[in-house]
C-alpha positions in Angstrom: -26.9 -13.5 -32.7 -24.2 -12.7 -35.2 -20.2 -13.6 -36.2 -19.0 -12.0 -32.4 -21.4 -13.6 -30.1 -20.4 -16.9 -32.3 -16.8 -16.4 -31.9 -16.7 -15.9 -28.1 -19.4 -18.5 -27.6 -17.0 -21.2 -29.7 -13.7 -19.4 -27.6 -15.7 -19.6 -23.9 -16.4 -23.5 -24.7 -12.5 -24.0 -26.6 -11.3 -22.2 -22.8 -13.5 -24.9 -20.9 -12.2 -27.9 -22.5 -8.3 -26.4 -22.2 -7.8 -28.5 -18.5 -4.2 -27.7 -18.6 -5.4 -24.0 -18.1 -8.0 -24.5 -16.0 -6.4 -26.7 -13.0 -3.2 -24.6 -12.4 -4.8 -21.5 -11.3 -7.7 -23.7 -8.9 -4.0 -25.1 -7.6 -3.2 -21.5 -7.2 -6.2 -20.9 -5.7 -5.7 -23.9 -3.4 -2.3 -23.0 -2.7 -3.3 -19.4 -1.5 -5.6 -20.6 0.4 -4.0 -23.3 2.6 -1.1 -20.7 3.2 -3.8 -18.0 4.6 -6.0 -21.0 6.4 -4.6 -23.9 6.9 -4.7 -27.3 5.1 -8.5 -28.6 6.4 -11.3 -27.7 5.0 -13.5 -28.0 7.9 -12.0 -24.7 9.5 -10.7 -23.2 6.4 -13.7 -21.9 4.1 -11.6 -20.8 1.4 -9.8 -23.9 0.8 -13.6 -25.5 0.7 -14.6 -23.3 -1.9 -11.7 -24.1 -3.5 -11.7 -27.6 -3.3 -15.7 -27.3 -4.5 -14.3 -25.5 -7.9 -12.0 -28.3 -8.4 -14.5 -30.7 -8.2 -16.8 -28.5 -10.6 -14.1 -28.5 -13.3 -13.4 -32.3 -13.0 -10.2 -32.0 -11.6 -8.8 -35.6 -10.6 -8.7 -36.0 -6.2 -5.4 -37.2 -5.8 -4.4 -34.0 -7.9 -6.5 -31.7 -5.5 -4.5 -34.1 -2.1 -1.0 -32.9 -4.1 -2.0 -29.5 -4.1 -2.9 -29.4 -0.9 0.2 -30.9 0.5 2.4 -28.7 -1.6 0.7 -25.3 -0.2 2.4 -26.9 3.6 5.5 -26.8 2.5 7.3 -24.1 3.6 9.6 -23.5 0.2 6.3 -23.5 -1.8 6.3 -20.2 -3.8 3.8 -17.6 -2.0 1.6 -15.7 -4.5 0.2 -12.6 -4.4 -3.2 -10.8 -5.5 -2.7 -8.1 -7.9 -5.7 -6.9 -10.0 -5.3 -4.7 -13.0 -7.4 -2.2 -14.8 -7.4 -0.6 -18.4 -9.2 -0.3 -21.5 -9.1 -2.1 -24.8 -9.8 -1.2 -28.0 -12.6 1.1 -28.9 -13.0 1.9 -25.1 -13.6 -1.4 -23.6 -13.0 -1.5 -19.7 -10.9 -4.6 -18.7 -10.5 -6.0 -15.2 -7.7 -9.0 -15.2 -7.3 -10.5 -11.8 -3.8 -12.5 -11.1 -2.1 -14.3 -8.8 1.6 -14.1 -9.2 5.0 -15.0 -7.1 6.5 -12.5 -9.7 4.4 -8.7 -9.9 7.3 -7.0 -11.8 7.5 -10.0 -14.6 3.3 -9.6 -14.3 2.5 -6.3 -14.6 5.0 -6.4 -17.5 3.1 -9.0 -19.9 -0.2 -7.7 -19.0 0.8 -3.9 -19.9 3.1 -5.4 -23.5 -0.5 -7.2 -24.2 -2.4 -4.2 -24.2 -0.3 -2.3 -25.6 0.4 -4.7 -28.5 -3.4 -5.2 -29.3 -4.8 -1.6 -29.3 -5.7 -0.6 -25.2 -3.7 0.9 -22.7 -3.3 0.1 -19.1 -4.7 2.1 -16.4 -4.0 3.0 -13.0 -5.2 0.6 -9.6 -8.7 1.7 -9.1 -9.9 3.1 -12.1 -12.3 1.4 -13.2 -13.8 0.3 -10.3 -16.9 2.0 -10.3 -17.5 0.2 -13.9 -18.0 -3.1 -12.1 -20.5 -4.3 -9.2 -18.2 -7.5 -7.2 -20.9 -10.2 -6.6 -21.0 -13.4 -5.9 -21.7 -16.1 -8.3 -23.0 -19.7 -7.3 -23.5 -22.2 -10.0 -25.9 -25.2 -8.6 -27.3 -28.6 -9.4 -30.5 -28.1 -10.1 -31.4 -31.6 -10.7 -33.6 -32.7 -7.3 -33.8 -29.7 -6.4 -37.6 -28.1 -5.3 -36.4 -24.3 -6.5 -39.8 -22.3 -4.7 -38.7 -24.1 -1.5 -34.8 -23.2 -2.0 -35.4 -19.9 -3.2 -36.5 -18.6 0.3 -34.0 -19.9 2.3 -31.5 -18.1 -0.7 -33.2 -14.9 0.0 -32.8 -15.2 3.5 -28.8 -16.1 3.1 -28.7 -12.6 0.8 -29.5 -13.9 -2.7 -30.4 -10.8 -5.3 -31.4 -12.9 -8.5 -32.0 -16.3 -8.9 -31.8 -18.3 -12.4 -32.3 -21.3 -13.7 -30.5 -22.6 -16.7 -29.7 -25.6 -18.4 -29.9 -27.8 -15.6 -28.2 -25.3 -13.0 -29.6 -22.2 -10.8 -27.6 -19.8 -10.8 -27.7 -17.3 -7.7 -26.3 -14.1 -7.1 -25.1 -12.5 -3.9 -23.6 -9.0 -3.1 -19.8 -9.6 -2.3 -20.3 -9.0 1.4 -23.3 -11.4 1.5 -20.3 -14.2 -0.3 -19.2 -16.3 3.1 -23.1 -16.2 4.8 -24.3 -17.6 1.2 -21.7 -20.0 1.1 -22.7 -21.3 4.7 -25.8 -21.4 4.1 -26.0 -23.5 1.0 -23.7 -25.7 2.2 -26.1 -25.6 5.6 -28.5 -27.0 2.8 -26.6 -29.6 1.4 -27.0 -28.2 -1.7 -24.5 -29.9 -4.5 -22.6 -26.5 -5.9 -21.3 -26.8 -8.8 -18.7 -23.4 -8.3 -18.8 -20.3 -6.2 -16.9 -17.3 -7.6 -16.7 -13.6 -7.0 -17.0 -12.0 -10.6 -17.0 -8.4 -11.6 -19.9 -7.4 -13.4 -20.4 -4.3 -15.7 -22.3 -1.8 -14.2 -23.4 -0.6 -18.2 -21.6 -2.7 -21.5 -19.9 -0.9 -24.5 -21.8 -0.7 -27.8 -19.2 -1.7 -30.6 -20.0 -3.6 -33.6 -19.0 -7.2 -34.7 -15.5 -6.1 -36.0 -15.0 -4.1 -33.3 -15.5 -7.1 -30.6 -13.3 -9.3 -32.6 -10.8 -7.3 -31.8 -11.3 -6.6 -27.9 -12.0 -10.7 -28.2 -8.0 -11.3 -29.4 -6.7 -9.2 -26.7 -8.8 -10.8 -23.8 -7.8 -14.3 -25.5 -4.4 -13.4 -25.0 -4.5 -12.3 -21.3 -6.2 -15.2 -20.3 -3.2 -17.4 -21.4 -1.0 -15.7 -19.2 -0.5 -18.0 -16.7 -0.3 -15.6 -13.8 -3.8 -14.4 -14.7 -6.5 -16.1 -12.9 -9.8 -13.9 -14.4 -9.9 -11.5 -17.1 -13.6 -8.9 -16.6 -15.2 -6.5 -19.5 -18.1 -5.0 -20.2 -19.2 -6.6 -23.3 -22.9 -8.0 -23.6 
């Protein structure tokens, strides 16, 4: 597989295990969406999914309940979506998604970053045709009869089903994301996480070296704390 797919396979499990990471921006996301929908999750979908990502990552109830009651209060900071696009080095295309109560102290740190480690930040929109949105579901797939699922996933939208590791993994277009979401949880299907990822539409050819490098830089965004996802088209 060689020294690069190593190194991000060891940095993707190091990134899973950093909890104090992981649970501030699903607060964020819980946060964002009790202030668009309302604090219950029986008429507020986003704050389901939400609350279903938590789970997924192990984060502790009475943390989730504290987040949810926070996002009510009125003074609670408000954060806002801002999504920005620009290349790394040797040409890489990089999406990093954030959510920040600050844009000019954001935009600011992501632009010094790619500056500092060899790529240059682009303008909103540019690199959109690089990356297909789709929705991402991550299931139990212990119990579950898969040929019997698999038709009620097409019918809901899915475009590829995968099983892996003890999980199927299905993917939906992003306008097919709530009617999937409805209809696994029609099923009573245990999901592990729903997300909406971008996905490279083609993926850079650099060597080992090269992806090292485009690795730091993407390791570096992704501790910014107002950055929720960071996107590329590596393989």
């Amino acid at each position: 597989m060689g020294r690069a797919f190593e190194y991000r396979k060891a940095r993707k499990f190091a990134r899973w295990d950093k909890m104090s990471r992981i649970f501030p921006r699903i607060g964020k996301e819980i946060t964002m969406a009790v202030k668009a929908g309302g604090p219950d999750p029986e008429t507020n979908p986003r704050l389901r999914v939400a609350m279903q990502n938590a789970k997924g990552a192990n984060m502790p109830k009475d943390r989730v309940e504290a987040a949810i009651k926070r996002a009510t209060n009125k003074d609670e900071k408000d954060y806002e979506e801002v999504v920005y696009e620009g290349y790394g080095p040797h040409g890489v295309a990089i999406v990093v998604e954030t959510a920040t109560d600050n844009p000019t102290r954001t935009v600011a740190n992501v632009r010094h970053l790619f500056n500092k480690y060899g790529g240059s930040l682009g303008t909103s929109g540019s690199l959109s045709f690089m990356f297909d949105r789709k929705g991402i579901f991550r299931l139990q797939a212990e119990g579950v009869n898969l040929e019997d699922l698999e038709l009620e996933l097409i019918d809901a939208g899915a475009e590829d089903i995968q099983e892996d590791e003890g999980e199927i993994i299905v993917t939906a277009a992003f306008a097919d994301f709530g009617a999937m979401q409805k209809a696994l949880e029609k099923l009573g299907v245990n999901v592990i996480s729903s997300q909406l990822q971008r996905i490279p539409a083609s993926y850079a050819e650099i060597n080992e070296q090269q992806e090292e490098e485009v690795m730091k830089l993407i390791d570096f965004l992704e501790e910014d704390e107002d950055v929720q996802n960071v996107f590329y088209n590596l393989p």
